[in-house]
C-alpha positions in Angstrom: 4.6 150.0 107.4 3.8 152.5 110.3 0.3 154.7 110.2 2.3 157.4 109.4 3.8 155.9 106.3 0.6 155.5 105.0 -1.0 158.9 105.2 -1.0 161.1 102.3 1.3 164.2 102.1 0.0 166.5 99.6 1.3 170.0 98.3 0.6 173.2 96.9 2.7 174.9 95.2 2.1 178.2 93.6 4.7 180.7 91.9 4.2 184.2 93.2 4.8 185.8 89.6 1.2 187.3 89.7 -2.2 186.6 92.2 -4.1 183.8 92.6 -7.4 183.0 91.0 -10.5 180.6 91.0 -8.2 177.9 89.2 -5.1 177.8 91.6 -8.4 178.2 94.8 -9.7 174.5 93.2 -6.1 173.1 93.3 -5.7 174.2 96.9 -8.8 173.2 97.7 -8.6 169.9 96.8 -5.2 168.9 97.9 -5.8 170.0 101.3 -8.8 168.0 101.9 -7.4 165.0 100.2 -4.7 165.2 102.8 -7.0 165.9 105.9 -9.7 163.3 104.5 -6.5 160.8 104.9 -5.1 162.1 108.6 -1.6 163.4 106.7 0.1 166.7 105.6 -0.7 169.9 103.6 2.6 171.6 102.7 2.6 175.1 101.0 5.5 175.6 98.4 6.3 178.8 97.0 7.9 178.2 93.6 10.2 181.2 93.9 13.5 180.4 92.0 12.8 182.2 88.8 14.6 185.6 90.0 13.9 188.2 87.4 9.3 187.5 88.1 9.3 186.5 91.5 7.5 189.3 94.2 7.8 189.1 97.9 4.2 191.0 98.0 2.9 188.0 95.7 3.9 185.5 98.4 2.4 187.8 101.4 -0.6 187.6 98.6 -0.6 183.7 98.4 -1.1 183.5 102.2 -3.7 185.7 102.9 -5.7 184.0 99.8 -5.9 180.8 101.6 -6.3 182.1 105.3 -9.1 183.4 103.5 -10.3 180.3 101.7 -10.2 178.6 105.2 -7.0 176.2 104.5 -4.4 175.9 107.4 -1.1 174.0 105.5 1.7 171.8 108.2 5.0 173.5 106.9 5.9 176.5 104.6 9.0 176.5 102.3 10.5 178.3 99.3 12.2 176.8 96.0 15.2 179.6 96.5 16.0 178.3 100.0 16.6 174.4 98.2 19.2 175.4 95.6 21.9 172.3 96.9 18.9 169.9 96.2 18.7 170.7 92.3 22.6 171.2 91.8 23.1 167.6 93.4 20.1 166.2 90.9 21.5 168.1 88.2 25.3 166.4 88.9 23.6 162.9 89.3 22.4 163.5 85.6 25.3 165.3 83.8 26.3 162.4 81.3 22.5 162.8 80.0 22.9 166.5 79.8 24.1 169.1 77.0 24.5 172.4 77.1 22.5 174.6 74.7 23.0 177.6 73.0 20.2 178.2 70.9 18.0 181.5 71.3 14.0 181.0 71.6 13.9 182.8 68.1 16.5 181.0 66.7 14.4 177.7 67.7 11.5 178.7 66.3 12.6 179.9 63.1 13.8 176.6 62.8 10.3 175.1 63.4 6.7 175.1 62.6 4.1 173.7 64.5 -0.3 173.4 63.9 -2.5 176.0 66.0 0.0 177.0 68.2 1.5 174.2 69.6 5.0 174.2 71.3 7.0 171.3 69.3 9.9 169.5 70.4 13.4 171.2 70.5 15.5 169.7 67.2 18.6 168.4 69.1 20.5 171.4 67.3 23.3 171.4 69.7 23.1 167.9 71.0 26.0 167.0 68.5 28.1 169.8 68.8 31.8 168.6 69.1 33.6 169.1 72.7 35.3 171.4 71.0 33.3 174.3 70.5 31.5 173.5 73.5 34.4 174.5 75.7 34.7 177.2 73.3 31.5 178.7 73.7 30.8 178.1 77.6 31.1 181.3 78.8 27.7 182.3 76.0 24.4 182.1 77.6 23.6 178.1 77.8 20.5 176.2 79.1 21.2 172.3 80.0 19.2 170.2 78.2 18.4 166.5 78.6 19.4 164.4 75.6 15.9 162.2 76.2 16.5 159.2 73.8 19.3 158.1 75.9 17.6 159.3 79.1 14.6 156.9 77.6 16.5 154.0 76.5 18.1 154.0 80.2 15.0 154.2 82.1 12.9 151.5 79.9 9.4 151.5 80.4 7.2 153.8 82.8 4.2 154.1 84.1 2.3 155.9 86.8 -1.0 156.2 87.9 -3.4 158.9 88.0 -6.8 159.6 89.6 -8.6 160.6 87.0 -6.9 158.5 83.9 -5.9 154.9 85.7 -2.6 153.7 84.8 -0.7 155.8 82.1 2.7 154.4 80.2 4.9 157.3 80.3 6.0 159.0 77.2 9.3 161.3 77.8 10.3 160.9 73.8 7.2 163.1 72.5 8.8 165.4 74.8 12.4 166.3 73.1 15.3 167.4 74.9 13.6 169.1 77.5 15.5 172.3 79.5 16.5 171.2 83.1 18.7 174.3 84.2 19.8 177.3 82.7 23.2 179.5 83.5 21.3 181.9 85.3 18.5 179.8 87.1 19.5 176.8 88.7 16.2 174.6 87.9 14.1 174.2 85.1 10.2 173.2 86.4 10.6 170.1 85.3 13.4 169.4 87.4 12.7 171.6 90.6 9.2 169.9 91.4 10.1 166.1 90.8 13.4 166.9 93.4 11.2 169.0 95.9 8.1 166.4 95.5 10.6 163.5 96.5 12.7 165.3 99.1 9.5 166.8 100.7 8.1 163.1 100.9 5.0 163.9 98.5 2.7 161.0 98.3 0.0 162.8 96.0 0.1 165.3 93.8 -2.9 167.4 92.9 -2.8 169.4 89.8 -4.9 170.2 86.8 -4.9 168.4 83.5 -2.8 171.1 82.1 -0.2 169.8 83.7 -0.9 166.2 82.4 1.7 166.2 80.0 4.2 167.2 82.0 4.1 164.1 83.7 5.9 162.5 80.9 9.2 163.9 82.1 8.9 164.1 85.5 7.9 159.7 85.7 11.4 159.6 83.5 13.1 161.6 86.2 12.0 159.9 89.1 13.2 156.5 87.7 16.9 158.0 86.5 17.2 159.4 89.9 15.4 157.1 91.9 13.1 158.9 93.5 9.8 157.4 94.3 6.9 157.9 92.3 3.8 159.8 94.1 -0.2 159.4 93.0 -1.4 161.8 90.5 -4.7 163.7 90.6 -4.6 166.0 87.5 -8.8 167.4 87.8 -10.4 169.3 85.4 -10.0 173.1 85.1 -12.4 175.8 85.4 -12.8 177.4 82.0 -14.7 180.9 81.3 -17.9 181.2 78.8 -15.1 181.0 75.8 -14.1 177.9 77.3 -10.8 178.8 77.8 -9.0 178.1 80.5 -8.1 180.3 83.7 -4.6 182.4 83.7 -3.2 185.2 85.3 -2.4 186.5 81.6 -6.1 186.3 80.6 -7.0 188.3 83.3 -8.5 185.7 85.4 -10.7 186.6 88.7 -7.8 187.5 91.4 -8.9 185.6 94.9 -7.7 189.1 96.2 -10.0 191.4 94.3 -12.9 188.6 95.7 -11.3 189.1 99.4 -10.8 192.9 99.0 -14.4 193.1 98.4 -15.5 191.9 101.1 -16.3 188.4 99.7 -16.6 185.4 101.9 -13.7 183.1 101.0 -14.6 179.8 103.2 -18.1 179.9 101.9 -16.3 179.8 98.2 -13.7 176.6 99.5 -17.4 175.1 100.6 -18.9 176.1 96.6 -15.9 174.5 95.2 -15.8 171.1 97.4 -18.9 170.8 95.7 -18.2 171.9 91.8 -20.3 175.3 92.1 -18.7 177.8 90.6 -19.0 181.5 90.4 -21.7 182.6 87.4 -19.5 182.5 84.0 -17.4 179.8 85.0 -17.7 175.8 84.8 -15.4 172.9 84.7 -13.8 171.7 81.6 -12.9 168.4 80.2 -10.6 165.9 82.5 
């Protein structure tokens, strides 16, 4: 194996629905000096494929927030610009797909789940008979992956993660998860384990939030045989409540901090070494 096989290659990969904040500054943070500590590759991904939330003056955001924070990244590309990538992924994996016609409130009125939590999709249209499937095709669908068999053909997973050592993958507690809709050509899910694997990520630094989420995308990786990179899901930064940072909650935007003047490498340097801005500390990994 050549040096260069062996550096890290490590990505991040924002969606420019809204600004950045402290949380998605500690994610960038780290993933570019775990690839500079290692001699290898920063790439900056802009997550830009869902259509109808995506902002050009987001993504002219994104890069003056980490110009600002100090990070220089090795290549720059957009999710909209890799379309082919997720329709050929999507075509390796149409005997483990079905199309869906359920609405979101038609889902949930046939579910309840504790304290908020998101529960697994029922299977309601997993056994729908090829005939009123052709019928129906021209409705609103999503594509949905019918995860027992996905499961059964994969067999047993693992991966290994930073922060909780080696972790057997789960896919099952996930249901039939959503991998493309008729009008958006990738779920999550599927977009980031394709672009992670064609862009030749080695290590993949996230927060725990997205922990779960690695459920699927291990079970991915095997059925399309993609390798499987090192996970670094860190804790995130949480406000005096304790909950977590999100653009929805109004978190701290990085370019309120830069409008006012604020110095933006001295902040990277705070957060290298877990010093956060007063009302804010890290939460549980």
């Amino acid at each position: 194996m050549s040096g260069d096989e062996t550096r890290a290659v490590t990505r991040f990969a924002p969606s420019p629905t809204g600004r950045l904040h402290l949380g998605h500054a500690l994610s960038a943070v780290r993933a570019h000096d775990l690839a500079r500590a290692a001699g290898g590759r920063f790439l900056l991904r802009i997550e830009d494929i869902d259509g109808t939330r995506s902002r050009p003056e987001h993504v002219d955001a994104i890069l003056r927030d980490l110009e600002w924070l100090g990070l220089e990244w090795d290549a720059l590309s957009f999710q909209s610009q890799r379309l082919a990538f997720y329709a050929e992924a999507q075509e390796r994996l149409a005997d483990l797909l079905y199309p869906c016609f359920c609405t979101r409130a038609e889902i949930a009125a046939s579910l309840s789940a504790p304290h908020g939590a998101t529960p697994p999709y029922p299977g309601t249209c997993r056994h729908v008979s090829p005939e009123t499937r052709a019928a129906r095709m021209g409705e609103p669908h999503s594509w949905r992956l019918d995860m027992a068999r996905a499961a059964e053909r994969a067999g047993p997973l693992m991966w290994q993660d930073a922060y909780a050592g080696a972790v057997a993958a789960d896919p099952l507690s996930h249901g039939d998860v959503i991998l493309a809709r008729k009008d958006a050509p990738a779920s999550y899910h599927l977009a980031v384990t394709v672009d992670d694997a064609v862009q030749g990520v080695t290590d993949v630094v996230r927060g725990v939030d997205l922990f779960e989420a690695t459920h699927v995308h291990r079970l991915l990786q095997a059925l399309l045989g993609l390798p499987t990179p090192r996970y670094h899901h860190h804790p995130l930064i949480v406000g005096t409540d304790g909950q977590r940072l999100a653009k929805r909650h109004g978190a701290p935007a990085l370019a309120a901090m830069r409008e006012r003047g604020e110095d933006g490498r001295a902040l990277a340097d705070a957060l290298r070494r877990n010093m956060l801005p007063a009302g804010f500390r890290l939460g549980e990994a």
